[in-house]
N, C-alpha and C positions, 0 to 999 in steps of 0.2 A: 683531397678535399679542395674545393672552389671555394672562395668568398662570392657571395651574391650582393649580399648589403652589410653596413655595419650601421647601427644605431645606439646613440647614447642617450640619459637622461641630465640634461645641465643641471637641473635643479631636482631635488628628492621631491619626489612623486608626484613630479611634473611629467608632462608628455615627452614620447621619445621624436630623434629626429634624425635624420638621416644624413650621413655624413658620404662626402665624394672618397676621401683621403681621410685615415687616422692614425696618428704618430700614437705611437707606444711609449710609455714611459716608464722603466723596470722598476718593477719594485710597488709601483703604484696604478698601473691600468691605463686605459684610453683616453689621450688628452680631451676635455670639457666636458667627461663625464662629472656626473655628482659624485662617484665613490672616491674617484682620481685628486679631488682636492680635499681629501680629509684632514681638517685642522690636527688629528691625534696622532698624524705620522702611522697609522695603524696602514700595513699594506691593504689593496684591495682584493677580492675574493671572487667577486661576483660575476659571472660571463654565461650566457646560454647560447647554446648553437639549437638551430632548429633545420631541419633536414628539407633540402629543397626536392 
């Protein structure tokens, strides 16, 4: 599998935007997503791949 793009949402159910470079951070998801900063320490979940 290729990466094409990766896009996160900074802010919940804000627009997405497109990042060059995105550092991973275990346990919690793609640094300056909205899920990635969850105050509740609750891991994050949410990821869709869409097929180029």
């Amino acid at each position: 599998m290729t990466v094409v793009a990766i896009h996160v949402a900074p802010e919940r159910g804000g627009p997405c935007v497109a990042l060059e470079r995105g550092a991973l951070v275990p346990g919690r998801g793609i640094e300056g997503d909205n899920h990635q900063a969850r105050p509740s320490g609750e891991p994050a979940s949410e990821l869709t791949y869409i097929e180029a």
